[in-house]
N, C-alpha and C positions, 0 to 999 in steps of 0.2 A: 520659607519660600526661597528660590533659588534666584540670585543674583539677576537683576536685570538687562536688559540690552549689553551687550559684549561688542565690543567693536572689532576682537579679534580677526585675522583674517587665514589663518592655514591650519588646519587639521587640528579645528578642535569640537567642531561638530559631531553630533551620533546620529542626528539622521536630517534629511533637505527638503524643504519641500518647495517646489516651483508650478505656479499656477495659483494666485493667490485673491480668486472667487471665492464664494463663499464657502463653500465645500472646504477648499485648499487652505483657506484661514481659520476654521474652524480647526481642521485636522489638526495644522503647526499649534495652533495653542492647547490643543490636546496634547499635541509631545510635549510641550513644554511644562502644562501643567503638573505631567505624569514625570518630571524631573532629564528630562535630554534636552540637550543643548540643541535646538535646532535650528538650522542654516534656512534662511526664508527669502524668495526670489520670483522675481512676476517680471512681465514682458516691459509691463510700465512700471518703474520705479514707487510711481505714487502709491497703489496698493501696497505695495511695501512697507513706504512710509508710515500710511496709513494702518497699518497693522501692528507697526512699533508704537506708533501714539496713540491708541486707542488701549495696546492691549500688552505690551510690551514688559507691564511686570507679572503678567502669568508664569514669568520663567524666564528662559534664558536664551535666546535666539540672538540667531547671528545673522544680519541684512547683507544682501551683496547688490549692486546694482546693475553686475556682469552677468553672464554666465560662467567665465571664469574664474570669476572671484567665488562666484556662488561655489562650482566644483571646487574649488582650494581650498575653503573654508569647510570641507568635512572628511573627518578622520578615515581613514583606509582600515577595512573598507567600506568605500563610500557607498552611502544608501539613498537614492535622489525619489523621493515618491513625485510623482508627473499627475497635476490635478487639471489638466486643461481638457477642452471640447475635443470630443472622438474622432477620429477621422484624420483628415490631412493637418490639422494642428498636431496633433499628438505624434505622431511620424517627424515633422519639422522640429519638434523637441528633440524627439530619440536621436534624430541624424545630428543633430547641435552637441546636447549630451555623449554620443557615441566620439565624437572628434575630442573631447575634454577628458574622459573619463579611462580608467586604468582596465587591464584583465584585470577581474576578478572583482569587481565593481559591481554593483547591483541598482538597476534602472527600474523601478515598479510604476505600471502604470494602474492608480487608483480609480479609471474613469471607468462611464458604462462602454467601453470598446467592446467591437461582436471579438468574439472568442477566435473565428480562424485569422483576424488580423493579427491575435496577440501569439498563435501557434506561429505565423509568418516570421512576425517581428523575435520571437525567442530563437526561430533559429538563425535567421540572421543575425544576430549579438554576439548567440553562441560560437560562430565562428570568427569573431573576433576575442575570445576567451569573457565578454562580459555577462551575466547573469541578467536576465529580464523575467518579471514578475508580474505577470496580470493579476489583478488582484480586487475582487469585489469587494465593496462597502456599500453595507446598506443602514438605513436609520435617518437618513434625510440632514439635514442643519441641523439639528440636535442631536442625534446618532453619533454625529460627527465630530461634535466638541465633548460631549459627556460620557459617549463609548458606543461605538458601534459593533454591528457585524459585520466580522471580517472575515473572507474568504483567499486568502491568496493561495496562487499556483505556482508555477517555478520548478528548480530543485530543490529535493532536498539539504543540498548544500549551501543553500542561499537561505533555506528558512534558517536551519543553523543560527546565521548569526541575525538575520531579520525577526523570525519570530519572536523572541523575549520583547521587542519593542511592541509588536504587533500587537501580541496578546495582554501587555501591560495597558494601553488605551483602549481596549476593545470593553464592551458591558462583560461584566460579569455577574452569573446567574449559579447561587450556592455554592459561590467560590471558582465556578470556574471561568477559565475566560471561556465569550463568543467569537473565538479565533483557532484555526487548525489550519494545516497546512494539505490542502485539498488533493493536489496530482502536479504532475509538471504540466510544463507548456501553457495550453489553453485551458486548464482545468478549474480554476479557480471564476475565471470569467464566466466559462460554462454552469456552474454553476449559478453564480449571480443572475445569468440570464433567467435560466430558469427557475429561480427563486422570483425574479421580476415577474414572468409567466402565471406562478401563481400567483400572486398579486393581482395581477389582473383579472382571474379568476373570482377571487378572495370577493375583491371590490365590486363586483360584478354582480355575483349571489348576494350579497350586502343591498345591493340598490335595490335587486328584485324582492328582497323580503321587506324594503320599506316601501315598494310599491305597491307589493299585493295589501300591505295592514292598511294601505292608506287608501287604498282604489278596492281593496276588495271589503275591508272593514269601516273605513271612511271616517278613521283615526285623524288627528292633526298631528301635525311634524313634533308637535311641543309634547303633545298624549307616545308617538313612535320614541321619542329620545327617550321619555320613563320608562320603557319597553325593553328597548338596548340597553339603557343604564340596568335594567335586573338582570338581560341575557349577561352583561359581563360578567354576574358574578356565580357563571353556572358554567356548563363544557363551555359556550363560544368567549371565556374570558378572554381578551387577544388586546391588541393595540388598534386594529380597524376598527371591532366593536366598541369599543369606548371613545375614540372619534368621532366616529358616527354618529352617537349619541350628545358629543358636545356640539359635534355640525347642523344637526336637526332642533337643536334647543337655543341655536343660533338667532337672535332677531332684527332684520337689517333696521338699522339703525334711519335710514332715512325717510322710510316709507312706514316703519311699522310693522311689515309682512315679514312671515317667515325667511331667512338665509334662503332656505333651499328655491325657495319660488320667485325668486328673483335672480337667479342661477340662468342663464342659459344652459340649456340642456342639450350640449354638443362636448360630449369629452375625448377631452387630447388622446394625444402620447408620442411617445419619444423614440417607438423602433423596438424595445426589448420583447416586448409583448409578441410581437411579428416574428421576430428572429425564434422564439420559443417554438412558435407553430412552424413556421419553416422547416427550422434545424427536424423536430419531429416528422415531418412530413421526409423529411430525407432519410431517417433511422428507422421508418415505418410503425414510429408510435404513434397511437392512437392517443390526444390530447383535446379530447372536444371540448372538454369545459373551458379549457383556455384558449382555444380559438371561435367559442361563440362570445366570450368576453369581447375578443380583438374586434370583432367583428362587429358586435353589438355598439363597441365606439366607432365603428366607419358608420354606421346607422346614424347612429345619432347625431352625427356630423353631415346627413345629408339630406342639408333644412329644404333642397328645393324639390326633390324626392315628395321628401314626408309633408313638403307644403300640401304640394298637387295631389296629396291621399287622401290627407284630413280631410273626413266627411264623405269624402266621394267612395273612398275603397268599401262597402259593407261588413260588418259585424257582427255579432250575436245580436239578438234583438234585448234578453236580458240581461242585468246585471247581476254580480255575486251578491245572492241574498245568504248574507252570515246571519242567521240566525243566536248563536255562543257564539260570542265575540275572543271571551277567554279560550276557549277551546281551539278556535282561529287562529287564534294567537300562538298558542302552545304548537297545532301544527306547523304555521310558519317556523317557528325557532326551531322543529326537528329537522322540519325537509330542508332547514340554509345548513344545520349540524349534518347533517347527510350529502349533502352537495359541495361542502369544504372540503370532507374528506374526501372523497372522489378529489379532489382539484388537486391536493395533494398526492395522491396515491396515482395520477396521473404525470405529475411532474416529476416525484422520485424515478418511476417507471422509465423517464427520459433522460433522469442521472444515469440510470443501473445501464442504459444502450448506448449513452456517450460516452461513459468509461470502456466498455466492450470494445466500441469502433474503434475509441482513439489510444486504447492501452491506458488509462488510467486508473490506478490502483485506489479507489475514492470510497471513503467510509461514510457510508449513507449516514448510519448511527451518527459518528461523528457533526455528520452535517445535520443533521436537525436539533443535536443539541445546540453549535455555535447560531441558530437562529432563533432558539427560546429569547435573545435579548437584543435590543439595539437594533434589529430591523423589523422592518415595517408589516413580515407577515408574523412579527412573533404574538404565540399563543399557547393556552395553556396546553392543549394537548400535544405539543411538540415533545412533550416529557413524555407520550405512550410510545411515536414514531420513536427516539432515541430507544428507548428498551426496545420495539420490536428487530429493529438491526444494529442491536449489540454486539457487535462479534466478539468483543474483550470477555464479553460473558456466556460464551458459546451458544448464545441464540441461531436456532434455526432461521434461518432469512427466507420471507415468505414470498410464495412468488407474486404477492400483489402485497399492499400494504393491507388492502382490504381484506386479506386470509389471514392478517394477526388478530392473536383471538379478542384483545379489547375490540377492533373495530369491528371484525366480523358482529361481535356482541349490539356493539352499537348501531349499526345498518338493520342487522335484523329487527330491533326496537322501532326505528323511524319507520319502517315500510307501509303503514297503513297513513300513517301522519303525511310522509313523500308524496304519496300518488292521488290521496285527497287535495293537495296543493296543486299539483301539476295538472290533475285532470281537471280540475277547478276555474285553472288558470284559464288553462286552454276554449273551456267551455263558457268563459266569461269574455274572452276576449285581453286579456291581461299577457303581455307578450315574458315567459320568463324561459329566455334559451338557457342561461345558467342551470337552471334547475332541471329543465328538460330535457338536457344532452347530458347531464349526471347521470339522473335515472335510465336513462336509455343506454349510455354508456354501462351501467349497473347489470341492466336486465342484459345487455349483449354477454358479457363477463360471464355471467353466469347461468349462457343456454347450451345448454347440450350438443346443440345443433343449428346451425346458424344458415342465413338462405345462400351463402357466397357458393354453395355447390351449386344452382342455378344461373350467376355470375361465370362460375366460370365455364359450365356449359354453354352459355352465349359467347365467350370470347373465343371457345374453342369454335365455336361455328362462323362465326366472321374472322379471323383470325387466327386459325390454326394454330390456338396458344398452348393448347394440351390440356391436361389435366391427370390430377392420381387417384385412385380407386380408394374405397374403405377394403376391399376386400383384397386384396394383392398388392404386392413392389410393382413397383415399372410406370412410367410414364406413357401414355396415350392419348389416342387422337379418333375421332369418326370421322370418319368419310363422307359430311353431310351433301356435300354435293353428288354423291356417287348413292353408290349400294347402302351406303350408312353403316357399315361395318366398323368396326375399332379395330387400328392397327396399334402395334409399339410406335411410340415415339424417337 
């Protein structure tokens, strides 16, 4: 193990990290573990402190209790990872940093910042000659100390001498690391967003397939965790699935009752989830699974709504009679296997239009392998998405993920298991938007003919918005107030 606490103070650091929450202290003892010398620095000395005396012979770090000392204490050139709250703190760093720090110095900020902040902040840097690197990690407090996914953006000259560190503490999955060097500018955060997007999705479908075994089959949480403990060891193997199964076999200790039921059922979040459906909603992707997720937590968060419902709004009069309970079972595990993909094949979908927009040259391939480990949506089938947009291997790149031929294969299999859940759902009364904007999402995808020719007939008549023919070029308009003629537009 490599020497402990150094008292050194000028350029003998390999990389800094300032911000030293858990995240932040985590990360530093991962450089440290992984043999760099790392320079480590918080607003309050004490986390500092407390980093050295707790943990101090992980390796080899260097405390500073300035920021100047902190910048002096790392070798040129300097690499400062910035672990603090998004928004006006993380700005307050960079302008502190930007006054300290050399051209050609490299500023990365590791937090969840939205993506056009970190496009802003790059090119502001840029014209002071410094290198700014938004840069995702995902994998939570453990991620973070044992090996994350890592996504950073930037230039390519800045991964140059960043990346070997990056991908050296990042998981590695059959030798490779979970680290690539994504696009410049905002590309790395962008990413991470919408990796968070599915996530929310992910977790979403996850709830509704233990709602339905449990309301529609009338399973207990302790009977759904043996459920999810077999699904993990089939396609939905992942890191959600086998939480989920140690969350449901949880038993609160104080009362007796299951974890889950003593849970208030109002879930958070933190903004990425939103920015997902946003950003889409701006690039004109269609994201529904992940924005009835987003949505699905404003719901659930709106106890005095859902109070005034309870009982009074009407419902089915019946309940789902599961008559094969296994058979129940087996469809749930197809239609949440069918409604991940979709979540998936919707988010990539919003990679392939951010790189378009914003010029980012971003290897989808790439990025689904660096999330087989260390973050939070890794799963097994990440290994089919990697081969379907392999370009190193002159794979055809499909225009949906869903037209590569595993998942095509796979969708086609769920489809009778899918729509016995969903129409089930619906007709029991059992609310699953997850599952239901999948498949709908699915069925749209894949109609020949869709009603938006009728759409835009109405807005051409309130609105003389136009429209294009199937049968001719040119743009047109009728005269609904007149003769009703179509002229050229």
């Amino acid at each position: 193990m490599s020497d402990p606490v150094t008292t050194a103070t000028t350029g003998t650091a390999e990389i800094g990290v300032t911000g030293l929450a858990v995240m932040g202290s985590n990360l530093a003892r991962n450089f440290a573990r992984n043999g760099f010398i790392t320079a480590v620095h918080n607003r309050s000395y004490a986390k500092t402190k407390a980093l050295i005396d707790e943990h101090g012979s992980d390796g080899t770090f260097v405390p500073s209790e300035s920021s100047a000392d902190f910048v002096a204490s790392l070798a040129v050139p300097r690499k400062i990872l910035i672990m603090v709250k998004a928004g006006g703190p993380t700005d307050a760093v960079i302008d502190e940093l930007a006054e300290l720090v050399e051209p050609g110095d490299i500023i990365i900020d590791g937090g969840n910042a939205k993506f056009s902040d970190t496009r802003r902040r790059q090119a502001a840097l840029q014209e002071k000659g410094i290198h700014f690197v938004g840069c995702g990690v995902s994998g939570g407090e453990e991620g973070a100390l044992n090996g994350p996914s890592i996504m950073p953006g930037g230039s390519a000259e800045s991964y140059t001498s960043l990346g070997p560190i990056l991908e050296k503490i990042s998981a590695h999955v059959d030798g490779a690391p979970c680290c690539t060097h994504i696009g410049t500018d905002g590309a790395g955060h962008f990413v991470k967003m919408v990796h968070n997007g599915i996530e929310y999705a992910d977790m979403q479908l996850i709830a509704e397939a233990y709602d339905l075994l449990r309301r529609g089959a009338e399973l207990t949480p302790a009977e759904i965790a043996d459920i999810f403990g077999e699904w993990n060891k089939g396609d939905l193997d992942s890191f959600l699935i086998e939480i989920t199964a140690e969350v449901l076999a949880q038993v609160d200790a104080a009362t007796g009752k299951p974890f889950v039921d003593i849970v208030l059922d109002a879930a958070g979040m933190k903004g990425t989830g939103t920015w997902t459906v946003q950003t889409a909603l701006d690039l004109g992707i269609p994201v529904s699974g992940i924005a009835e997720a987003v949505f699905a937590r404003g719901l659930s968060s709106a106890a005095t709504q859902r109070a005034a419902a309870a009982g009074k709004l009407p419902g089915p009069n019946n309940s789902w009679a599961v008559k094969d309970k296994d058979a129940f079972v087996e469809d749930v595990r197809v239609a949440l296997y069918a409604s991940k993909i979709v979540a998936y094949a919707q988010g990539l979908d919003e990679i392939f239009a951010g790189a378009a927009e914003y010029d980012w040259s971003i290897n989808v391939g790439a990025v689904a392998r660096i999330w087989r480990g260390g973050c939070i949506i890794r799963a097994k089938f990440l290994n089919r998405i990697t081969e379907a947009y392999d370009v190193d291997a002159g794979t055809e790149i499909p225009a949906s993920l869903l037209l590569a031929p595993y998942f095509t294969d796979a969708i086609t299999g769920a489809q009778d298991s899918w729509r016995r859940v969903v129409a089930g759902a619906a007709q029991s009364g059992i609310p699953t938007p997850g599952f239901a904007a999948a498949l709908s999402y699915y069925d749209g995808l894949r109609s020949v003919r869709l009603p938006a020719a009728l759409i835009q007939g109405q807005r051409d008549f309130f609105g003389a918005h136009t429209y294009k023919r199937v049968d001719k070029d040119g743009t047109f308009h009728t005269l609904w107030s007149g003769d009703r003629t179509e002229v050229d537009a």
